[in-house]
C-alpha positions in Angstrom: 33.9 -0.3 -6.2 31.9 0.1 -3.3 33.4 4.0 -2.7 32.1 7.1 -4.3 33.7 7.7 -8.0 32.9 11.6 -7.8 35.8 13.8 -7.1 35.4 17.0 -5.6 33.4 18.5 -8.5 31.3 16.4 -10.2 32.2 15.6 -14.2 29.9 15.5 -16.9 31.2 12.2 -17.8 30.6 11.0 -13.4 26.9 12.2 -14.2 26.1 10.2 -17.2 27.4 7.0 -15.5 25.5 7.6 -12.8 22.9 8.3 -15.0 23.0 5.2 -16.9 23.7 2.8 -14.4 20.4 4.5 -12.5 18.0 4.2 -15.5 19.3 0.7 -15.8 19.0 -0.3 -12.4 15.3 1.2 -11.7 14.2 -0.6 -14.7 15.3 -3.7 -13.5 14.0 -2.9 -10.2 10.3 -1.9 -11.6 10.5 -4.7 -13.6 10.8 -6.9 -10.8 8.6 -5.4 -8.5 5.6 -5.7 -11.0 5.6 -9.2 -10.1 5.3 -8.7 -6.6 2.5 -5.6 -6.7 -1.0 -5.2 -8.7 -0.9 -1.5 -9.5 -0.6 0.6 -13.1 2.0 0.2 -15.8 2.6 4.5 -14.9 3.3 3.5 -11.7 5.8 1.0 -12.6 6.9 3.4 -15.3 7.4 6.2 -12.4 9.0 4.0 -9.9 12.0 3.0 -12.9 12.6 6.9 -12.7 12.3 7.7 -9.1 16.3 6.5 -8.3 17.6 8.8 -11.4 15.7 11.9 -10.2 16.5 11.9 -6.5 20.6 10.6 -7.8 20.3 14.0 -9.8 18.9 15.9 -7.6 21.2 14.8 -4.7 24.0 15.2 -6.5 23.1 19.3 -7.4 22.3 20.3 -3.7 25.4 18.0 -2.6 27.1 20.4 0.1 24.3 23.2 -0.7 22.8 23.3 2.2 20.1 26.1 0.8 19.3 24.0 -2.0 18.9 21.1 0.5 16.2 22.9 2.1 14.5 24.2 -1.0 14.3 20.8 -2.4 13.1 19.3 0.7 10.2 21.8 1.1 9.8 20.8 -3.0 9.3 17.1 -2.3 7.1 18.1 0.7 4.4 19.6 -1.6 4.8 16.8 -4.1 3.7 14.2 -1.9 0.7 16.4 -0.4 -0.4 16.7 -4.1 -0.4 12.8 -3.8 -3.1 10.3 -3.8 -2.7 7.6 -1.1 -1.0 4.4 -2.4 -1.5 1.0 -0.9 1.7 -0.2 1.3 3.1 -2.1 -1.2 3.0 0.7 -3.8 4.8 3.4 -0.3 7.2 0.8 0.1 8.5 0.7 -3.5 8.6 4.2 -3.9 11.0 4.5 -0.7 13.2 1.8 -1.9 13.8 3.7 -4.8 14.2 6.5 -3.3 16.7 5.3 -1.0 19.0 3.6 -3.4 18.3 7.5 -5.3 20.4 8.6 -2.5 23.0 5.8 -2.6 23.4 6.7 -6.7 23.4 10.2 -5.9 26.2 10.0 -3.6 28.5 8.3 -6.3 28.1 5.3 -4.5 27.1 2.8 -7.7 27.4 -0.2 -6.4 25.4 0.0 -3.4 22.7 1.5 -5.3 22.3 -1.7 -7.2 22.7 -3.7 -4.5 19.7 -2.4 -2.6 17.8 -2.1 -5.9 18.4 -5.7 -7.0 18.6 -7.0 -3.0 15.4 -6.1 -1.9 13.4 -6.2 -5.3 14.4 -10.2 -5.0 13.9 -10.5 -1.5 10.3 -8.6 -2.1 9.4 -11.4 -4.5 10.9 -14.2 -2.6 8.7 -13.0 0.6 5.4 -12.1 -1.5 5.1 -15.6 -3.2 5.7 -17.6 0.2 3.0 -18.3 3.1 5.4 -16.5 5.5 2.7 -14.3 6.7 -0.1 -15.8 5.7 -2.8 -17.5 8.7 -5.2 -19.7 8.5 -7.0 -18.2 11.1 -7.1 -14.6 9.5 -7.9 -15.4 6.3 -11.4 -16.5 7.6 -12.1 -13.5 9.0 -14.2 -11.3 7.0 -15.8 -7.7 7.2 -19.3 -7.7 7.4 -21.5 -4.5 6.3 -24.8 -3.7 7.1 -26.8 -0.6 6.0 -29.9 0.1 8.1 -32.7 2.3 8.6 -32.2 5.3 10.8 -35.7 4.3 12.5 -34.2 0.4 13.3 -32.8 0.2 16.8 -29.7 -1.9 15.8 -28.4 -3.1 19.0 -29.2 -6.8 19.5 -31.6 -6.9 16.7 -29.0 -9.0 14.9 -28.0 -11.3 17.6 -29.9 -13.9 17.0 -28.7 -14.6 13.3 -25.0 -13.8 14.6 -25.6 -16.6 16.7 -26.7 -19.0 14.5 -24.2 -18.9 11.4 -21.3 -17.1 12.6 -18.6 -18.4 15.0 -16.9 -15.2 15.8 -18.6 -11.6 15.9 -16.8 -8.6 16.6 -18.4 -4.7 16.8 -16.1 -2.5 14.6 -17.5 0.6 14.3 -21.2 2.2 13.1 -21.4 5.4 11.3 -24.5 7.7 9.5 -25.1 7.5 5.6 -26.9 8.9 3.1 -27.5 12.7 4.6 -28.1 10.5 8.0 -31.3 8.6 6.6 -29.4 5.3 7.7 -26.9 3.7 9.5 -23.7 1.5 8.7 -22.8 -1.0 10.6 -19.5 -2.8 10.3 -18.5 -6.0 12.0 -15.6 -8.6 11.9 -16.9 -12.0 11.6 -16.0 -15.2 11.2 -18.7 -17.8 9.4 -19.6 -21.2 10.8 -19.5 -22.7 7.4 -18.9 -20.4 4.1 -21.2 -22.2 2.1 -24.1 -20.6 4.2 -22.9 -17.5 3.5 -26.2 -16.4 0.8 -28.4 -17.9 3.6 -27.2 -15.5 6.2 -27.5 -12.6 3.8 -30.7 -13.6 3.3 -31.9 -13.3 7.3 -30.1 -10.3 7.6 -31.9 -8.6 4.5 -35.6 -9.7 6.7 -34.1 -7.0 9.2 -32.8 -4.3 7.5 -35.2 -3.7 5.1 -33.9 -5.3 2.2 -30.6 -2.6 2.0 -27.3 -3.0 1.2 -25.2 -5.8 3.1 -21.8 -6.3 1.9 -19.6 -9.6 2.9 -15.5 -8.3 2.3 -12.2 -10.2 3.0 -11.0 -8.1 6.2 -7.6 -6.5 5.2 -6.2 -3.2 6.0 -7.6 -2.0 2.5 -11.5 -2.4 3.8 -11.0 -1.4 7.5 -12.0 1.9 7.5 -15.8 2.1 7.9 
């Protein structure tokens, strides 16, 4: 069960179980996952296929070491014709890719096993406060746009001071053809409900531009 079931040359009839149990087993796998990640019914759709087409095409270059290479440099330029995923959307696509390998190699069972193992354990750890803290979940990104005539450093000090209990620097860059600045800081409010108040004071230094109040997660760190 838990061996390969291809003999030395691999059977039409070997493929087609492989194939089945494959299709079957990414589908499930998707299905599962699209409880645990917000992202597109194609991706979904594309992950459920992602275990059949590396199986197959592990299976063709299986002791071809040429074809190895050629596929390899194939996959390379498929993922540089990518656009960036999220971490959650990365880390599906390499599970199915990895149990791909596992199908691939004949090795059914264990290609269902990581398939249906660590799409439940992915739900189990999304839907509990594992890694969830208080203390982060406060924190917020704050953006300020400014004028490129307003000297910026300690202008805002004094309304830092007075509704934020945690200010951090995290980075200032140029916009708009380098008319104005961006400032971006990590804060943490005093009390949230005085959030449209503090917006407020900042807009009676910056001359009424754009200030933008984010949660601080890995999605909104760049500047």
């Amino acid at each position: 069960m838990f061996e390969s079931f291809y003999s030395s040359s691999v059977t039409p009839a070997q493929f087609f179980l492989m194939a089945g149990v494959t299709l079957l087993a990414g589908v499930a796998y998707a299905w599962v996952m699209s409880y645990c990640i917000r992202s597109t019914k194609r991706f979904f759709l594309v992950v459920s296929l992602i275990p059949f087409v590396v199986a197959a095409v592990i299976t063709f270059v299986n002791g071809n070491i040429g074809a190895g290479v050629a596929v390899g440099g194939a996959f390379g330029l498929i993922r540089f014709r990518s656009a960036p995923g999220s971490a959650d959307e990365i880390a599906a696509i390499l599970v199915a890719m990895g149990a791909g390998i596992a199908f691939g190699m004949g090795c059914l069972a264990y290609g269902v096993i990581i398939l249906v193992c660590l799409a439940v354990i992915y739900l189990l750890l999304s839907r509990t406060p594992l890694f969830e803290h208080a203390s982060r979940e406060e924190e917020q990104l704050l953006r300020i746009t400014i004028p490129e005539s307003l000297e910026y450093n300690g202008t805002f000090d004094g309304i830092f001071a007075r509704y934020l209990s945690k200010v951090e620097k995290a980075g200032a860059k140029t916009t708009g053809m380098g008319s104005m600045f961006r400032l971006s800081y990590k804060i943490r409010m005093k009390d949230a409900a005085e959030e449209k108040a503090f917006i407020d004071a900042l807009r009676t230094k910056n001359g009424n531009l754009e200030i933008a109040i984010l949660p601080y997660t890995e999605q909104v760190k760049e500047l």
